[in-house]
BAKOLLUM-313493 format. One record per atom (N, C-alpha, C): residue in three letters; x, y, z. Coordinates in steps of 0.1 Angstrom, whole numbers, plus 5000, padded with zeros to 4 digits. Example, Ala and Ser with C-alpha at 12.3 -4.5 7.8 and 13.67 -1.06 7.14 Angstrom:
BEGIN
ALA513249435078
ALA512349555078
ALA513249675078
SER512849785071
SER513749895071
SER512950005079
! end
This chain:
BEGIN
UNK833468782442
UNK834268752454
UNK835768782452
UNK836168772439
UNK837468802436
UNK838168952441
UNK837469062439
UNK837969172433
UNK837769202452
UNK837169132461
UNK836769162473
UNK838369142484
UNK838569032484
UNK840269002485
UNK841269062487
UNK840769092470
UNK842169082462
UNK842569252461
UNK841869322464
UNK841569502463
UNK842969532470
UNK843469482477
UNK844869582483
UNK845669492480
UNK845569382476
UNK847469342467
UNK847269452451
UNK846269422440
UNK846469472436
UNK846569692431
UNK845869712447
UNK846169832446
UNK848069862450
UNK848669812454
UNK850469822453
UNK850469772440
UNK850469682428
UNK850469692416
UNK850369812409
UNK849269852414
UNK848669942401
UNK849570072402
UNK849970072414
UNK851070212415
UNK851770222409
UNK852670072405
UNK854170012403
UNK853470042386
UNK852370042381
UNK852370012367
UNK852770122356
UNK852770242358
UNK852970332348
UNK854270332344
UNK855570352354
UNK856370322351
UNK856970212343
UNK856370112341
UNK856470022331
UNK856270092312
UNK854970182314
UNK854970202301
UNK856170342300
UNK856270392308
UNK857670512302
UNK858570432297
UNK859070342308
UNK860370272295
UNK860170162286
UNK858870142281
UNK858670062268
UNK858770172259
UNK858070272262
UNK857370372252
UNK858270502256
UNK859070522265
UNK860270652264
UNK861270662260
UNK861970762260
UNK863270752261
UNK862870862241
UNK864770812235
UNK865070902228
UNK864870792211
UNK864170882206
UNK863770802191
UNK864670802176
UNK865370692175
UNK865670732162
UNK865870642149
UNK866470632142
UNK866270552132
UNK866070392138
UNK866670392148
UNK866170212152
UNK864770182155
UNK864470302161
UNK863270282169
UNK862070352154
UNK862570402144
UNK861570472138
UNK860370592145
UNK859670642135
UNK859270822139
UNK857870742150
UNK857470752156
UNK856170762164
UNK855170822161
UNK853870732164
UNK852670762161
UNK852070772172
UNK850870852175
UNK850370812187
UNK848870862183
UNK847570812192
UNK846470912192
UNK846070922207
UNK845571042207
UNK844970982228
UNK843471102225
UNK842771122233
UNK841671182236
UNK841771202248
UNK840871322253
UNK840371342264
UNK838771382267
UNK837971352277
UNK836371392276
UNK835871392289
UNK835071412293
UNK834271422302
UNK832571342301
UNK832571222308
UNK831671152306
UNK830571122320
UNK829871092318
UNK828371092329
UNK827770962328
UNK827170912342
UNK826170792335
UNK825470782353
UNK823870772348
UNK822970772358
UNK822770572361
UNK822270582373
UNK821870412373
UNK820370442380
UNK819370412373
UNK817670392371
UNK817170332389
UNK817870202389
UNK817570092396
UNK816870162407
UNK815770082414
UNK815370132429
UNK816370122438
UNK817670022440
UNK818369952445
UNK819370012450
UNK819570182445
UNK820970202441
UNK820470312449
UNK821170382460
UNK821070512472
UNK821470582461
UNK821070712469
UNK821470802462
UNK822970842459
UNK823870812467
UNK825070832467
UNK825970732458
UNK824970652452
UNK825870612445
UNK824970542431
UNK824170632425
UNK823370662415
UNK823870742403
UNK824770832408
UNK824870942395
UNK826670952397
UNK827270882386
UNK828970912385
UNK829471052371
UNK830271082375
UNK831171172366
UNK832271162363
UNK833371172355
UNK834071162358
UNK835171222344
UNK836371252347
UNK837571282334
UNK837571152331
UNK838071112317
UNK838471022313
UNK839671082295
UNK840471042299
UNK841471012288
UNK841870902285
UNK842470872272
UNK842670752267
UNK844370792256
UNK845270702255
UNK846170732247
UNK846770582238
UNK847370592229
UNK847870482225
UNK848970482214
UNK849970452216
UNK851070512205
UNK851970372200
UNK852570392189
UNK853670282184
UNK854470302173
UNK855470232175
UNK856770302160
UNK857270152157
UNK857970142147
UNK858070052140
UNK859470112134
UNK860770022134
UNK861770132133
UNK862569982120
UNK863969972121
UNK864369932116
UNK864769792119
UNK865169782132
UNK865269702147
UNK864469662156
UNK863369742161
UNK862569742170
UNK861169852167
UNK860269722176
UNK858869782173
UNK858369812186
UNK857369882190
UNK856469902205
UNK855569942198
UNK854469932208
UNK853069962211
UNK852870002230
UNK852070082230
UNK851470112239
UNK849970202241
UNK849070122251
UNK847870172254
UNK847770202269
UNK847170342273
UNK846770382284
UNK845270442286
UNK844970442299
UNK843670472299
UNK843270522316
UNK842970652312
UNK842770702326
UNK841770762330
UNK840970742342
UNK839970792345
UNK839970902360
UNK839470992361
UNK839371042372
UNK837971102379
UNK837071072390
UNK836271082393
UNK836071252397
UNK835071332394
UNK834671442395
UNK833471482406
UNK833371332415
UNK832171352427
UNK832571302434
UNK831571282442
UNK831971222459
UNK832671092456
UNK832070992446
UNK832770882450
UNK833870822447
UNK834870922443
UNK836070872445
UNK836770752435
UNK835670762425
UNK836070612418
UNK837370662406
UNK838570672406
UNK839570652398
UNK840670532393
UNK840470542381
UNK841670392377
UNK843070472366
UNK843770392364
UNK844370352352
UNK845070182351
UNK844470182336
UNK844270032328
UNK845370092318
UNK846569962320
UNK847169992307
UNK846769802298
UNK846169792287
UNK845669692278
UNK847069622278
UNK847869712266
UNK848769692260
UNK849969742265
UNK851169662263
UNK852569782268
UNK853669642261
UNK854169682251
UNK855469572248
UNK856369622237
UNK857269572238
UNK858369642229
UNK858669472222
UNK859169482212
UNK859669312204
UNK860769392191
UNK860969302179
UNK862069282172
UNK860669342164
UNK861369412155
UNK860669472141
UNK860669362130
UNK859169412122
UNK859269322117
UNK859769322099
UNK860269432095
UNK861569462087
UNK862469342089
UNK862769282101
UNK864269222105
UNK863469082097
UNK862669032098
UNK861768932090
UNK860168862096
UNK859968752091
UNK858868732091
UNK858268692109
UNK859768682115
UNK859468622128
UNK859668742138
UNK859068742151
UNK859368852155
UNK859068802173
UNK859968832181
UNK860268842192
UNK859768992202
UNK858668912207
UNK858369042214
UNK858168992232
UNK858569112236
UNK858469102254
UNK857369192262
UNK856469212269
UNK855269312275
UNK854169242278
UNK853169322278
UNK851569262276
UNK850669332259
UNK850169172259
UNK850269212242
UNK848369112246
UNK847769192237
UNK846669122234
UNK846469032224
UNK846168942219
UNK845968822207
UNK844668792208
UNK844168762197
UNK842668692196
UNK842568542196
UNK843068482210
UNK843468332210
UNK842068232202
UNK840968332209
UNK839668242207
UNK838668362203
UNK838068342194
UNK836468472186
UNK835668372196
UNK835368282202
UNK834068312212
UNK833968372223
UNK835768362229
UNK836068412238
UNK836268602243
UNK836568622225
UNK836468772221
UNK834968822221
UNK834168742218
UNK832868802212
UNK832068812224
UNK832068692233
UNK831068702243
UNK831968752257
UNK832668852255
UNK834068892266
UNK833568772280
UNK833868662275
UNK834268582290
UNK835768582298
UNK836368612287
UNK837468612298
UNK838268512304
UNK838168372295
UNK838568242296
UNK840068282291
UNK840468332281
UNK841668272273
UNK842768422278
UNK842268522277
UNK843068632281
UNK842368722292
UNK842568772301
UNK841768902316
UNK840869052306
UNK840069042316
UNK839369162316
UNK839569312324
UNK839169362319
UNK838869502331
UNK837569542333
UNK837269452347
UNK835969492344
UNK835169632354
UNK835569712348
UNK835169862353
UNK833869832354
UNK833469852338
UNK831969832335
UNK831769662332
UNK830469612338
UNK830769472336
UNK829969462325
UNK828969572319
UNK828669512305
UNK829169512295
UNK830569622291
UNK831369632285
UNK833069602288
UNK832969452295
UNK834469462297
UNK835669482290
UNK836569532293
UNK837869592286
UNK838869472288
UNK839169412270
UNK840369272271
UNK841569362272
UNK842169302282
UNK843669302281
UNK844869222278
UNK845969222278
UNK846669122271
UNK847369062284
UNK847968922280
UNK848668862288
UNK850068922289
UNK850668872297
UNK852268962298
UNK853268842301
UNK854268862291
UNK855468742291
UNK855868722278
UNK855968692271
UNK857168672262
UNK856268572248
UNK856768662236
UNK856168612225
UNK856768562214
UNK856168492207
UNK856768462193
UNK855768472184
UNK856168542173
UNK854968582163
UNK855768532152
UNK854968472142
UNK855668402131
UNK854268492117
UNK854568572109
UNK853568602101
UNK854068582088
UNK852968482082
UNK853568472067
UNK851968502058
UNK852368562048
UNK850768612043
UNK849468482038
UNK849668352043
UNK848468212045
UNK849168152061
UNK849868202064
UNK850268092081
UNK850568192086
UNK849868202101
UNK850268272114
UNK850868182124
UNK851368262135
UNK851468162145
UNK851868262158
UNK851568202170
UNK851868292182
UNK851568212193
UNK853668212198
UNK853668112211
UNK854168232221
UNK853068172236
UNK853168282244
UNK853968162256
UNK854568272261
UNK855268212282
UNK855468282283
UNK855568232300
UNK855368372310
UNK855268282325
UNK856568302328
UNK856668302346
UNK855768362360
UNK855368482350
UNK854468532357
UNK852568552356
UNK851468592366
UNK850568622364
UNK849768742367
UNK848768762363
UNK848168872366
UNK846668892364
UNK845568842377
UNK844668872375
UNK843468932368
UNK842468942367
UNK841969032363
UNK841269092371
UNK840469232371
UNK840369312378
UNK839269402377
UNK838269382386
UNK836469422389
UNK836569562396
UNK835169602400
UNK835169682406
UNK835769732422
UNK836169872425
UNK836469882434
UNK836369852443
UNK837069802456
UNK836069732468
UNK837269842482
UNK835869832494
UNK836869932503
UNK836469832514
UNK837369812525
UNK837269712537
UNK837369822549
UNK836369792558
UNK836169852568
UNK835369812579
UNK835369752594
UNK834969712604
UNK834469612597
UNK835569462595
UNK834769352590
UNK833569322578
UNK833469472567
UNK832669432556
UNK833269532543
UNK833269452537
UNK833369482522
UNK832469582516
UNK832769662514
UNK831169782507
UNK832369892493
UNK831469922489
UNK831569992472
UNK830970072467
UNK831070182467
UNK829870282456
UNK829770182443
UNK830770122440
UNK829670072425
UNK828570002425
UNK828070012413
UNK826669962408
UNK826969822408
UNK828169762402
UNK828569662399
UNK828969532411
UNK829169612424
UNK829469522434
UNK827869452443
UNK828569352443
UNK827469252452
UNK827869252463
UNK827269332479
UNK827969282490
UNK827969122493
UNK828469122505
UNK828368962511
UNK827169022521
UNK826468882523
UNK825668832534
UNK826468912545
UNK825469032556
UNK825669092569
UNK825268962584
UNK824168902576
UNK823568802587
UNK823568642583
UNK824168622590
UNK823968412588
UNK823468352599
UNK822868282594
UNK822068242604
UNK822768062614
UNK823168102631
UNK823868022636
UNK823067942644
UNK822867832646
UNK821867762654
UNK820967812657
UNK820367832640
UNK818867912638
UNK818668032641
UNK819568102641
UNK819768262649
UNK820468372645
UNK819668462633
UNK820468522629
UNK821668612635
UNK823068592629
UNK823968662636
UNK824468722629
UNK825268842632
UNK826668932627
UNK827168852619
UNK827768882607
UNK829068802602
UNK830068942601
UNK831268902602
UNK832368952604
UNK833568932593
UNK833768982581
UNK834868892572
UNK836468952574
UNK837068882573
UNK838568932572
UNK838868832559
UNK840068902556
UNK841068832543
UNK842268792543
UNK842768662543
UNK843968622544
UNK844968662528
UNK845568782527
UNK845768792514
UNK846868762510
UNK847268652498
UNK848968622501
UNK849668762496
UNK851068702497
UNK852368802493
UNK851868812475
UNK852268922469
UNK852368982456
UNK853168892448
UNK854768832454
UNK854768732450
UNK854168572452
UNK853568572455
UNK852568412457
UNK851568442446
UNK850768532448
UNK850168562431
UNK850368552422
UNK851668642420
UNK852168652403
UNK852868542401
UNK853768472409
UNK854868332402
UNK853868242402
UNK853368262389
UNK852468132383
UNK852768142369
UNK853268072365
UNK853568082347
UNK852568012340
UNK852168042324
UNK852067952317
UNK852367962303
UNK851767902298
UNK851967872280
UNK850867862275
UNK850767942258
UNK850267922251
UNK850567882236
UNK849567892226
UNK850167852212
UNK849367862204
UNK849167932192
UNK848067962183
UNK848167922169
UNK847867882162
UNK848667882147
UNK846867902139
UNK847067932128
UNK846068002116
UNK846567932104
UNK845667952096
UNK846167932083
UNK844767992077
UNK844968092063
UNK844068132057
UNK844368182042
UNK843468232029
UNK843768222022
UNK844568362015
UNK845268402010
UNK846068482004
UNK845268622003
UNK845668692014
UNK844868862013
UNK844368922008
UNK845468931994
UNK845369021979
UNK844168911972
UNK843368811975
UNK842268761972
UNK841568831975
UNK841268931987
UNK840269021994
UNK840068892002
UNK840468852010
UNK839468712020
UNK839168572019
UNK838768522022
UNK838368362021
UNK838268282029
UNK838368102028
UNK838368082040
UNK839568072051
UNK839268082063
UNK840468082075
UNK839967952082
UNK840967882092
UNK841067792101
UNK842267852114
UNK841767772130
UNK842867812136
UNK842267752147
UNK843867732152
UNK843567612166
UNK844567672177
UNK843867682189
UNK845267692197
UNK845067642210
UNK846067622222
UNK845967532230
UNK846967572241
UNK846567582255
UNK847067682262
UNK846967582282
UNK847867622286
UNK848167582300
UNK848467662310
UNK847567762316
UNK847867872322
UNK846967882336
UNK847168002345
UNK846368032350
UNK845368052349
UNK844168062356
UNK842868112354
UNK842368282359
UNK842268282349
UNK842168472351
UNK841568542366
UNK841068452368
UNK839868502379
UNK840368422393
UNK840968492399
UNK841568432414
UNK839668332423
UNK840468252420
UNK838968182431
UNK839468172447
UNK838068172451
UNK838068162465
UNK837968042474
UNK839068022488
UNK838467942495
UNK837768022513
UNK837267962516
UNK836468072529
UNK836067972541
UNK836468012552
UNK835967932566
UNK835768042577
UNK834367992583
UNK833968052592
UNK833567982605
UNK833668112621
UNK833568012626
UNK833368082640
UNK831968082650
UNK831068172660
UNK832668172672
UNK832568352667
UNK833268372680
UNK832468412691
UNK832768362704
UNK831768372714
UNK831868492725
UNK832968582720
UNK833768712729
UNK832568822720
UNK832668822708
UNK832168862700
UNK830868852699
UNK830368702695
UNK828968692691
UNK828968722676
UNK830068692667
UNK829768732654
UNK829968582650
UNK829868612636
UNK830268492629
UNK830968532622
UNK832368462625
UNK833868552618
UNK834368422602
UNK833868522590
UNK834568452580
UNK835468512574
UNK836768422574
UNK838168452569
UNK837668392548
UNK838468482540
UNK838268502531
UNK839868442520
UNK839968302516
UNK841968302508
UNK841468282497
UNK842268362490
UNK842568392475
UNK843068232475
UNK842668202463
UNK843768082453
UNK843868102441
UNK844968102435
UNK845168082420
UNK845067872417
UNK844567882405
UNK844067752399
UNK844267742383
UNK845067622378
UNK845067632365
UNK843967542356
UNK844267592342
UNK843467532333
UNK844267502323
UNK843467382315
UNK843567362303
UNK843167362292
UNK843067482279
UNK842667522274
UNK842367452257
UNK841967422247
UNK841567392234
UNK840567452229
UNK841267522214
UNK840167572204
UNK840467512192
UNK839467532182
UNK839367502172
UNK838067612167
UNK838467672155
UNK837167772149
UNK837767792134
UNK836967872125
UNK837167862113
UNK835767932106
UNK836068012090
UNK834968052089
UNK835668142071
UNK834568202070
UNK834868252055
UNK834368422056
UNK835568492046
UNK835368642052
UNK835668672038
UNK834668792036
UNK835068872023
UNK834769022029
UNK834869112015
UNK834469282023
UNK833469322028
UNK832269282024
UNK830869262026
UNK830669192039
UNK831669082044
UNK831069022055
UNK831768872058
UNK831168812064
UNK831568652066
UNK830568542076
UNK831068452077
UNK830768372088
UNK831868322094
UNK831368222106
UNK832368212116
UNK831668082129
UNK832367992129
UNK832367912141
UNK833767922147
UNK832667902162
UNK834067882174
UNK833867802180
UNK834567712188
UNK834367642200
UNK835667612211
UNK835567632224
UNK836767562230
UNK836167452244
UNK837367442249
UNK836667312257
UNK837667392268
UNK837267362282
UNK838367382290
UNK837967312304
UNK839367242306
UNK839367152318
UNK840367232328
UNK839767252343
UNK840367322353
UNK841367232361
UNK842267272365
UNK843167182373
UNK843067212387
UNK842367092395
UNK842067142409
UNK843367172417
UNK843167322423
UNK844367362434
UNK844267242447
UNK845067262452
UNK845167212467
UNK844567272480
UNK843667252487
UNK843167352499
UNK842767242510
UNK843367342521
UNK842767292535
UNK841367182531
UNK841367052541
UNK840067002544
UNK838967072550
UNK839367122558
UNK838067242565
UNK837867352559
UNK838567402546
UNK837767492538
UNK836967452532
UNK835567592525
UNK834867582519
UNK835267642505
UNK835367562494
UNK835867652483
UNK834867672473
UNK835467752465
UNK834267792449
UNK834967692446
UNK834267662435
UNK834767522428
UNK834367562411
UNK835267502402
UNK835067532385
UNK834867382380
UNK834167352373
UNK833567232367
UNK834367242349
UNK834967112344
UNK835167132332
UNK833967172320
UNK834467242310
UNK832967332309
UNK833667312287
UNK832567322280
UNK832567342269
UNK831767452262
UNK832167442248
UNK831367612248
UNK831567612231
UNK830267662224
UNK830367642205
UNK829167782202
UNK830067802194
UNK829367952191
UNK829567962173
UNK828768022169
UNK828668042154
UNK828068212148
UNK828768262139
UNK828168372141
UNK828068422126
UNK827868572123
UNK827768642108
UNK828168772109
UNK828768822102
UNK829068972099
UNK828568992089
UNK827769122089
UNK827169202074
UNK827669342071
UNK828169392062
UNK828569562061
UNK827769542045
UNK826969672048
UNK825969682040
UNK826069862036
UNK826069872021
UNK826370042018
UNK827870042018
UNK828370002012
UNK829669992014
UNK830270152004
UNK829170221999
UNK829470351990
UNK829870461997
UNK828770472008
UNK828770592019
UNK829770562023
UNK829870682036
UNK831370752043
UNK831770612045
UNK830870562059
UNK830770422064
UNK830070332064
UNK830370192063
UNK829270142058
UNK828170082075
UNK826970042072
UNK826170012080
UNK826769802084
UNK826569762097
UNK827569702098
UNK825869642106
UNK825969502106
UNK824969392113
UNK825969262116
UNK825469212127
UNK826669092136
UNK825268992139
UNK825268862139
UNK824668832151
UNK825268672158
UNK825268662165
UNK826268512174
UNK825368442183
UNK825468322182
UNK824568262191
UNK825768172197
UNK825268142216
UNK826168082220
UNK825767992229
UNK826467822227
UNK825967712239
UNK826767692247
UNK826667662259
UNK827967652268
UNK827567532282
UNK827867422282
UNK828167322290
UNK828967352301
UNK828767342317
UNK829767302325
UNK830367452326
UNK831067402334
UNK832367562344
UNK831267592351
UNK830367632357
UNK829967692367
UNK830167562376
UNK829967582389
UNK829767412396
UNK829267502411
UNK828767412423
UNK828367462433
UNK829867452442
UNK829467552449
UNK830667512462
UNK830667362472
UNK832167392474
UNK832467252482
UNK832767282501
UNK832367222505
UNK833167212521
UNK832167152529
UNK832567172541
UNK831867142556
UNK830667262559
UNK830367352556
UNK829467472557
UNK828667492545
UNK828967422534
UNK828367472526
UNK826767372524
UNK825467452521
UNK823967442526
UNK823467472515
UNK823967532508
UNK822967642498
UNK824167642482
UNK822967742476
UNK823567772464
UNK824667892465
UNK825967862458
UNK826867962461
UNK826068122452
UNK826868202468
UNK826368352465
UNK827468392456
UNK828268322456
UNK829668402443
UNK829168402428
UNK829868482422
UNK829168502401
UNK829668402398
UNK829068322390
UNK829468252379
UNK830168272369
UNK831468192366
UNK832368242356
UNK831968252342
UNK830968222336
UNK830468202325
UNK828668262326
UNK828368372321
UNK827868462322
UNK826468382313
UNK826468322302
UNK825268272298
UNK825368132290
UNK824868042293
UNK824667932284
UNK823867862273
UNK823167992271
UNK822167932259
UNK821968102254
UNK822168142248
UNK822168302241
UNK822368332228
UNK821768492228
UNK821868522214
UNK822268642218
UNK823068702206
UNK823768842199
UNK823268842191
UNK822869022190
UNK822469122181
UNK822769242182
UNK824269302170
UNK824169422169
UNK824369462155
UNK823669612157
UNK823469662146
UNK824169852149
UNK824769872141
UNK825569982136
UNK825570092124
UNK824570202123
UNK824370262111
UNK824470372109
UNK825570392098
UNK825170592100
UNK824170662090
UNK823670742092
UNK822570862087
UNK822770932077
UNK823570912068
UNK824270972054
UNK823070952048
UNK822770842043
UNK822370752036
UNK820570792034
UNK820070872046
UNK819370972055
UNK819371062047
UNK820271112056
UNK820271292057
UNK821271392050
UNK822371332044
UNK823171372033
UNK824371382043
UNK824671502040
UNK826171512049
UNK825771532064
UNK824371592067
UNK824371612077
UNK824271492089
UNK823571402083
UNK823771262087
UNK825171162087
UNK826071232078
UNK827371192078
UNK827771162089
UNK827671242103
UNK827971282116
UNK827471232130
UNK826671162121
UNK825671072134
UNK825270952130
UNK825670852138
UNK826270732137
UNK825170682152
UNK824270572153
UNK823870512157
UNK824270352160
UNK823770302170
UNK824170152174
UNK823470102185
UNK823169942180
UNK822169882191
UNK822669722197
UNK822169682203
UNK822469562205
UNK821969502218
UNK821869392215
UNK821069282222
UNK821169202225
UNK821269102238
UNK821868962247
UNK820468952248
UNK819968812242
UNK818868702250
UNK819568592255
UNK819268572268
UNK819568432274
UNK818268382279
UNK818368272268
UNK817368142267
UNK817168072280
UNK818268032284
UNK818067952297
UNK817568022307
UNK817768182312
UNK817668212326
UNK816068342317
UNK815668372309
UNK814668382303
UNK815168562306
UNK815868642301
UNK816568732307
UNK817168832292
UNK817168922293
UNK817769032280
UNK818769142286
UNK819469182280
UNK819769322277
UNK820169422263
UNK819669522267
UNK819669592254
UNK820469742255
UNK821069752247
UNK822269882246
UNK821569942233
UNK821570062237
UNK821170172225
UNK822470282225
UNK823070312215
UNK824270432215
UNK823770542205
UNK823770682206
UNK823670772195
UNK825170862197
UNK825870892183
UNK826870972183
UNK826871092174
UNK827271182176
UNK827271282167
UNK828571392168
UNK828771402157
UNK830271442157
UNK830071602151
UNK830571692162
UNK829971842162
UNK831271882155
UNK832671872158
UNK833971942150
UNK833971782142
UNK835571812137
UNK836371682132
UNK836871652144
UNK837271672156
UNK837871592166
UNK836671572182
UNK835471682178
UNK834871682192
UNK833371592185
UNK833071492197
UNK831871442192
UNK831071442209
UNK829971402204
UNK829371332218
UNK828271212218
UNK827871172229
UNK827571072225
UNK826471072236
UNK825570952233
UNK824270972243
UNK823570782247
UNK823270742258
UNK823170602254
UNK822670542265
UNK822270412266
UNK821370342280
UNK821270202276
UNK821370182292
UNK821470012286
UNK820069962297
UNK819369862291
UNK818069802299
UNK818169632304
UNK818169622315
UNK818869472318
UNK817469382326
UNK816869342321
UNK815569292326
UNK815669112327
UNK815169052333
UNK814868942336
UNK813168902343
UNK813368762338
UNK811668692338
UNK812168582346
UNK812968582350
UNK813268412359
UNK812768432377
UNK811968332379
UNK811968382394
UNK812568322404
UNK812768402410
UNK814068372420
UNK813268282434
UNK813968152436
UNK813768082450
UNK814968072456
UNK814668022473
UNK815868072481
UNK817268012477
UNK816567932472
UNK818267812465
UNK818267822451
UNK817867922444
UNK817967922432
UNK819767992431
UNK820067972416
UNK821568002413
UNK821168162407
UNK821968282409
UNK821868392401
UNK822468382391
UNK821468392381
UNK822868422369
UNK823068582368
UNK824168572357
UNK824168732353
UNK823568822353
UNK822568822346
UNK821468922337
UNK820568902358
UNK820168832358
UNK819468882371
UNK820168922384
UNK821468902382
UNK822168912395
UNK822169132391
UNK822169162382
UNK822469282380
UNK821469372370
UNK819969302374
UNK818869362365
UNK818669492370
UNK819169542385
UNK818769652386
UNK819669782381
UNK820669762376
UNK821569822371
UNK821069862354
UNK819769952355
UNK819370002343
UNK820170162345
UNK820270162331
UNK821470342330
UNK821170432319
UNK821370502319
UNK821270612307
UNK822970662309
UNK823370682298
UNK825270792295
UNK825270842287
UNK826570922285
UNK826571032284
UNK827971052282
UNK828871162270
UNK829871142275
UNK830271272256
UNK831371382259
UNK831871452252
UNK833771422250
UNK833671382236
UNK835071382236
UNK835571472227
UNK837171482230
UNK837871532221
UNK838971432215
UNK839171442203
UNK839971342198
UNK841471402195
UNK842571372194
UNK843871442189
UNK844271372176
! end
């Protein structure tokens, strides 16, 4: 329901964005700024959707895709920057650009502390990294089985000492995160993507199904963004030139919630005969706490996480109906393996299991009957990870050197539901490879009229095969 809204504030954004990274990342280079690095790619990539569900028009995408990322490190001053651009090559029109990263700060020559200003990504929380929920930092969620982390934007403090980290974030401002495309037209929301859920066309009004009709009350760009908050991270781990050991790390954070929630009222117009529901964005804060810790050598490690997060109810009209967020907890534990560590690369095994209490909750108001049709912020509560990573040397001699395989796998226990990703790569030059891959999203839960959707079922029909040729620079 978010990305449904919110589609035309942040398309004036996304215009305004590029020009941000030319003057992080332009201008004239020289001994302050040090020499520049960069890598980018360009490819052309494909991907079909299986599902019965999915028309034909919007089953098979294509599209350009480039990627860039550069940064210098000078005597004074450091930057980074990442870009990422897609352009649709069919009917549907689907193009973006995501910038992750974009910030410029104090080098860190000048010492151990460093002052940086942009959007910078941090790994506040590894459960939050691992199972991309999207609690502690925003996503891009193009693809929602692979969402893309991005960083927060506002103002940093990085303290690095080789056993103590630390990184305190503010920021006056906010920024969303950001789903699939959505187009508004004669009162409904509709999408070529696979990924969008319409809303309900018919509701039923003193027993009688009717029209519904939505509009969006959307605030000003500034009402969105002046929302500030804070965060704070600190580490401690054991001395590098050990090769690894054990780590600890806590951090604790007061901010927005990434994901604009909704409030909605509706109400039979009689000129019409529709049932007219108006649609308000709200931003809502949280309070965030981690704690995790674990042991790492070359070979591999272990690792627990856990955070807790309490929502801060916004303010809304009595006669709206709102989504509503429940305080929610969440403990995950996991393992890393790299195995063959002789060959080119080595063969790499992960697996994470995760429990999660609370944050979903049902909606609230005067209209509300049923189980909310909106996604759930918290995608699974009883699950397992499995991936595995191997290349073919080890096989096939050099020729296997070049093809690099990968798999992986989500069981959720509670909603009785999987998905499974298969990838094959094969690298034809040193900079051109391709790649071949499909993902299977199946569910055993059955669905009644008041049951809750979770993830894995709300989007079982979105089975895919892809496809995709790059070139690297």
């Amino acid at each position: 329901m978010i990305k449904y809204c919110f589609h035309l504030f942040w398309k004036h954004f996304l215009l305004a964005s590029p020009p941000i990274i030319l003057l992080l990342v332009g201008g004239t280079w020289s001994e302050t700024w040090g020499a520049p690095t960069s890598e980018s790619s360009v490819g052309l990539k494909t991907q079909g959707y299986l599902g019965s569900s999915h028309s034909e028009n919007s089953s098979q995408f294509s599209a350009f895709h480039a990627t860039w990322q550069g940064e210098e490190s000078g005597a004074v001053f450091e930057t980074r920057a990442q870009a990422e651009l897609l352009l649709s090559l069919d009917h549907t029109g689907f193009s973006y650009v995501e910038i992750p990263e974009s910030y410029v700060g104090s080098s860190k020559k000048m010492g151990f502390a460093q002052l940086i200003a942009g959007r910078k990504r941090v790994q506040w929380n590894k459960l939050d990294d691992t199972w991309n929920l999207g609690i502690w930092q925003p996503r891009f969620r193009w693809d929602y089985l692979e969402p893309e982390k991005v960083g927060l934007i506002g103002a940093f403090l990085k303290v690095d000492r080789p056993t103590f980290q630390l990184v305190a974030f503010g920021s006056p401002a906010f920024l969303p995160e950001r789903g699939a495309p959505i187009d508004y037209q004669d009162g409904s929301f509709t999408s070529l993507s696979p990924w969008f859920q319409g809303l309900p066309s018919q509701a039923l009004y003193r027993d009688i199904l009717t029209p519904v009709y939505y509009r969006a009350e959307i605030p000003s760009m500034s009402e969105i963004v002046s929302h500030g908050g804070v965060s704070i991270l600190a580490r401690m781990n054991e001395d590098p030139e050990k090769g690894g050991g054990f780590w600890a790390q806590g951090a604790l954070s007061y901010k927005p919630i990434n994901q604009l929630l909704i409030g909605y009222r509706g109400q039979y117009n009689l000129s019409t005969k529709n049932f007219e529901i108006t649609l308000y964005p709200r931003v809502a804060y949280q309070k965030l706490v981690s704690i995790e810790g674990g042991y790492t050598k070359k070979r591999g490690g272990v690792w627990f996480s856990g955070f807790a997060e309490n929502p801060v109810r916004d303010q809304t009209p009595e006669q709206w109906n709102t989504q509503e967020v429940a305080p929610s907890l969440a403990l995950s534990w996991g393992a890393d393996l790299n195995l063959f560590l002789e060959g080119s690369s080595p063969s790499q095994f992960s697996i994470a299991y995760l429990r999660q209490w609370g944050g979903n909750a049902t909606d609230k108001g005067p209209d509300v009957k049923s189980m909310s049709s909106l996604e759930a912020r918290y995608p699974f509560q009883n699950a397992l990870s499995l991936k595995v990573k191997h290349p073919f040397d080890s096989y096939f001699g050099n020729w296997g050197r070049d093809l690099t395989s990968s798999f992986k796998l989500i069981y959720d226990f509670e909603n009785t539901g999987n998905i499974i990703s298969a990838d094959f790569q094969y690298k034809i030059l040193t900079n051109l490879s391709v790649s071949l891959g499909g993902d299977i999203i199946s569910s055993d839960k059955t669905m009644g009229p008041n049951s809750e959707v979770d993830f894995i079922n709300r989007y079982k029909s979105n089975d895919r095969i892809r496809g995709e040729m790059v070139y690297a620079f």
